[in-house]
C-alpha positions in Angstrom: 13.6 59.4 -3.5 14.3 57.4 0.0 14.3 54.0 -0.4 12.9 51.7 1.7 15.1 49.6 3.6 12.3 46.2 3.6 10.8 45.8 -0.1 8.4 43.0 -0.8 8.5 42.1 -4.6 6.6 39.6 -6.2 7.0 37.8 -9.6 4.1 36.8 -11.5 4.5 33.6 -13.5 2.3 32.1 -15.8 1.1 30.6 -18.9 0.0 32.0 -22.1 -2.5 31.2 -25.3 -3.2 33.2 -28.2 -6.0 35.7 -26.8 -4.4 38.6 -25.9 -7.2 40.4 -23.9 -6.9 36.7 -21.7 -3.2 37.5 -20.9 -3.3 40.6 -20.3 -6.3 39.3 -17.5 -3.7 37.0 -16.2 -1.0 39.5 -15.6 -3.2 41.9 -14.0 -5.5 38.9 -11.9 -1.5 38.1 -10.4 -1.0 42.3 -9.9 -3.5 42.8 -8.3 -3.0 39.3 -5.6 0.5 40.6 -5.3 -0.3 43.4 -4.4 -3.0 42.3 -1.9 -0.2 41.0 -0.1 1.7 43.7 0.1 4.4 43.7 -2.4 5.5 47.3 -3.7 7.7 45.9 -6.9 5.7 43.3 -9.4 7.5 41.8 -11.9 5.5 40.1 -15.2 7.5 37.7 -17.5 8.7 38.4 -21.0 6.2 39.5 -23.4 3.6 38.7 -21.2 0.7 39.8 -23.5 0.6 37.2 -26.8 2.3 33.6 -27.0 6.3 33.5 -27.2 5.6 34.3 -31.4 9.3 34.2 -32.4 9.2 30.5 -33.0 8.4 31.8 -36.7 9.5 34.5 -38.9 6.7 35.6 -39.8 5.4 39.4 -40.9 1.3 39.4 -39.4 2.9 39.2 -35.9 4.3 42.4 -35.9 0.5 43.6 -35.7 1.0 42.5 -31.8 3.6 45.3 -31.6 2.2 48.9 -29.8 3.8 52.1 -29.3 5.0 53.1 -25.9 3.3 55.0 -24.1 0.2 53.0 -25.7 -2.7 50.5 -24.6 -0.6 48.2 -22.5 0.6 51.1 -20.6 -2.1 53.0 -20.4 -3.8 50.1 -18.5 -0.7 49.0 -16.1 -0.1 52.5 -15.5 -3.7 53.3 -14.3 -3.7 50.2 -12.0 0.1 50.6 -10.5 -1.9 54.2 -9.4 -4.5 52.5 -8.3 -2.5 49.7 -5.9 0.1 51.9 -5.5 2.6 49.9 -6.6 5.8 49.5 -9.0 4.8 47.0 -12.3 7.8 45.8 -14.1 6.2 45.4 -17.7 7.7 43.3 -21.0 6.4 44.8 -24.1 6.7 44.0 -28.1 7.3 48.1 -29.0 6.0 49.5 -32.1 8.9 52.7 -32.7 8.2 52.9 -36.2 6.9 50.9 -39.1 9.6 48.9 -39.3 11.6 49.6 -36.6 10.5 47.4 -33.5 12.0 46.3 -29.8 11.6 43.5 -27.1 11.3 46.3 -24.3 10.3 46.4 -20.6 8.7 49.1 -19.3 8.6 50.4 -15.0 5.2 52.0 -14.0 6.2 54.2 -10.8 3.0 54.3 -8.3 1.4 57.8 -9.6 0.8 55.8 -13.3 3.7 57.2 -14.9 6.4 55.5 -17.0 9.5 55.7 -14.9 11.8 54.8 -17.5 12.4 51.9 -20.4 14.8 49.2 -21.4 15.1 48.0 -25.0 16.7 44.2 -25.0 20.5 44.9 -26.2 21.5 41.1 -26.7 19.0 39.6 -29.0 19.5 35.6 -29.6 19.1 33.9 -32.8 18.4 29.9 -32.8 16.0 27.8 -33.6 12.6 28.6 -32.2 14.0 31.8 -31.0 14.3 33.9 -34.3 14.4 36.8 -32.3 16.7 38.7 -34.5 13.7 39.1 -37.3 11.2 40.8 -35.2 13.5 42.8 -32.5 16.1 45.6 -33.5 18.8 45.6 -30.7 18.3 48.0 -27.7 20.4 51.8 -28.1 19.4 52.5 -24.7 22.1 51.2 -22.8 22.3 49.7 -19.6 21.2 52.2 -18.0 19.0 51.5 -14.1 15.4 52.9 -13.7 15.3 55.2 -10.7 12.4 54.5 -8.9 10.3 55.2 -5.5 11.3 51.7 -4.7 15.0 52.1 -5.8 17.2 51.9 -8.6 16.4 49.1 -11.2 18.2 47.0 -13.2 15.9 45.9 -15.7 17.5 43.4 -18.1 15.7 40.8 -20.9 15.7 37.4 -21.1 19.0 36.4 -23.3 20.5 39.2 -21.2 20.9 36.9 -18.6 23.4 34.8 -19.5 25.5 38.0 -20.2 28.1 39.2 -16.8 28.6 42.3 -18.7 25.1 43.9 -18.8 24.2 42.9 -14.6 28.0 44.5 -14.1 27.1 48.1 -15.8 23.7 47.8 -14.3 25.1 47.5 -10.6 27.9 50.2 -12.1 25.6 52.4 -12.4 24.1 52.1 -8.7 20.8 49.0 -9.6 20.1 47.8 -6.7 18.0 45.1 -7.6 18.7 42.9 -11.0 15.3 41.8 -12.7 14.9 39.7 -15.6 11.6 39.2 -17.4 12.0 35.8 -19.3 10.7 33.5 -21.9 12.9 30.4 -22.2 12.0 26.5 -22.2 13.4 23.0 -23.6 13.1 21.5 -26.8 10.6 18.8 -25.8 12.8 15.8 -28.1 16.0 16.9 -25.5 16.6 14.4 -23.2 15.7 14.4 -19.3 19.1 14.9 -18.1 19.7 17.7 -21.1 17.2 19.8 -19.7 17.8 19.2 -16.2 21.6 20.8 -17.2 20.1 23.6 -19.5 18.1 24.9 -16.4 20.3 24.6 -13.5 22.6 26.5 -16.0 20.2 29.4 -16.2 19.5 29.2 -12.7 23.6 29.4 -11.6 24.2 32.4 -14.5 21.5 34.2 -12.7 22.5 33.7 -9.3 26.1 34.6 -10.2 25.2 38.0 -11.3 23.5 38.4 -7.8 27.4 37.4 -5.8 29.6 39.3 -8.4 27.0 42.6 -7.7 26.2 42.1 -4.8 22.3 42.2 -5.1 19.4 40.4 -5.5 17.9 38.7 -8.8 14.4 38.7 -9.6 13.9 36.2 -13.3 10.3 36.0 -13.9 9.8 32.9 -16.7 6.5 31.7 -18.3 5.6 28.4 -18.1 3.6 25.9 -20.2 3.8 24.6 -23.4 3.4 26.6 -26.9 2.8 25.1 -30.0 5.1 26.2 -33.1 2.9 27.2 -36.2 4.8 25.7 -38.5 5.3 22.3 -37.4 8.4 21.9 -37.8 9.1 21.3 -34.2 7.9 19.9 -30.9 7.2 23.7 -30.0 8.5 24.7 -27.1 7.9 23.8 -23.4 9.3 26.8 -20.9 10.1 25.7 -17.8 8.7 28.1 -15.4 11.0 28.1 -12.4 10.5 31.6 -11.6 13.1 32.9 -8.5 14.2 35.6 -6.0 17.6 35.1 -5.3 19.6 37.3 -2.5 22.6 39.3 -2.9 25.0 36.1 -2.3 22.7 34.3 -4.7 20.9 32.8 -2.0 17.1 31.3 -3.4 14.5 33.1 -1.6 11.6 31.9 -3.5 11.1 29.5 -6.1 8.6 28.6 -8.7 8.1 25.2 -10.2 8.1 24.3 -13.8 4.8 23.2 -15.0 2.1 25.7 -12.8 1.1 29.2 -13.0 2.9 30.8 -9.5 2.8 34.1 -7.6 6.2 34.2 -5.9 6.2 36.9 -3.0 9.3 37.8 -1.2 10.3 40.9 1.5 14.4 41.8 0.8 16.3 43.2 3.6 18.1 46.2 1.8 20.6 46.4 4.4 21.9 42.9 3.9 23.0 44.2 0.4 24.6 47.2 1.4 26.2 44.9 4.4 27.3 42.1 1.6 28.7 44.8 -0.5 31.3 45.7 2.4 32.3 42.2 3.1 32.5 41.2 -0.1 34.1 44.5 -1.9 34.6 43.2 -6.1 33.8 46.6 -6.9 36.8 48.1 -5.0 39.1 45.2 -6.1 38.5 45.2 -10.5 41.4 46.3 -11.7 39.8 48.2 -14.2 43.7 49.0 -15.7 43.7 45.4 -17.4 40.4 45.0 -18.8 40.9 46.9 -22.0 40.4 43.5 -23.8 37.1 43.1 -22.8 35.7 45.5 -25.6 37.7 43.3 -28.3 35.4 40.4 -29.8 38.0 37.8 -29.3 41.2 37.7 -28.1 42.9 36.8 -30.9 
């Protein structure tokens, strides 16, 4: 496929409650006024369909879970025909009774699934019992070739991870993207969460310098209650953004409102930054052997 050398993505950014059928609305309402202004590549946030549910541990919510190809897909798939356009989905996959993923999923412009990514790093902490509900990807990180170029489509606690954007660029992703669910601790102080956020912010925009491409992290915003009570629940902070390929913010969302973010990338200016700025040429893969070793003990 020829890419193009001017792409305009968009990022979809909003809030959720517990009515599926609503979401799902949402996420197609923001499609479809993405697409109206031309962008080719759409991204939706992490598990854009239900609440963020892993607050809990809790057994009923594996009844959101659907098989891919299923429902979800069926429905993006018909409407990225439709507009013509790429949708960069976040699904709860169904594989097997039992056997369940945090996956996104790329719709290519004639409906089809272009490829998957199953989350590989899955966190663990309080009000993010991800580990319960998601089995860890065993797809690798591997890019999703599509008619709007090679896609590196990562998952939320992926982010913070050097190693997973690095094998995605690797292996030729010309764009990273990150579908996200992440928020504050409403009891943390100001200052707390001011440092939690500009942390996820510079991680993200780091992958885009060391690879040489740009970063789209879509985040949900608003705040969700936790069932159990036992906390404040969580309040995710939004501030959805495109970043260049020298990490350079070309858009940025807020944290508290429901945003469309819509950006045109110059192409070229990777491929330009990639010859200035040659850290692929320059690893010296010969002393790296460590890096597959836990610890350096």
């Amino acid at each position: 496929m020829t890419k193009p050398t001017h792409l305009k993505v968009a990022l979809v950014q909003q809030s959720n409650t517990d009515n599926a059928q609503d979401n799902m609305a949402k996420s197609i309402a923001g499609i479809r006024d993405a697409a109206s202004q031309g962008a080719k590549l759409i991204v939706l946030q992490e598990l854009h369909r239900s609440l963020y549910f892993c607050q809990t541990e809790d057994v009923d919510v594996f009844d959101l879970a659907e098989t891919i190809p299923g429902p979800s897909t069926d429905t993006l798939g018909a409407l990225a025909k439709e507009l013509n356009v790429v949708i960069v989905s976040s699904l709860f996959e169904k594989r097997a009774t039992g056997l369940y993923h945090n996956t996104a999923v790329v719709l290519e412009t004639d409906g089809s699934i272009a490829g998957k990514y199953r989350k590989m790093h899955i966190p663990d902490d309080p009000g993010f019992y991800e580990k319960f509900y998601f089995t860890p990807g065993d797809l690798g990180f591997e890019p999703i070739q599509t008619s709007v170029g090679k896609l590196g489509v990562l998952v939320c606690w992926d982010q913070w991870f050097p190693e997973a954007a690095r094998l995605m660029a690797m292996a030729g992703a010309e764009i990273l993207i990150y579908p996200t669910a992440i928020g504050w601790d409403p009891r943390d102080e100001k200052d707390e969460q001011t440092r939690q956020k500009d942390a996820w912010v510079i991680s993200q925009r780091a992958h885009a310098v060391a690879n040489g491409v740009p970063v789209i992290s879509c985040n949900r915003v608003g705040h969700e209650s936790d069932p159990s009570g036992q906390s404040e629940g969580i309040q995710f902070w939004g501030n959805s953004f495109i970043a260049g390929p020298q990490g350079e913010i070309l858009a940025e969302a807020n944290n508290s409102d429901e945003q469309l973010l819509v950006v045109e990338l110059d192409q070229e200016r990777s491929e330009n930054i990639r010859r200035i700025w040659p850290y692929l040429r320059d690893r010296r893969i010969d002393h790296y052997q460590d890096l597959t070793k836990i610890y350096r003990d």
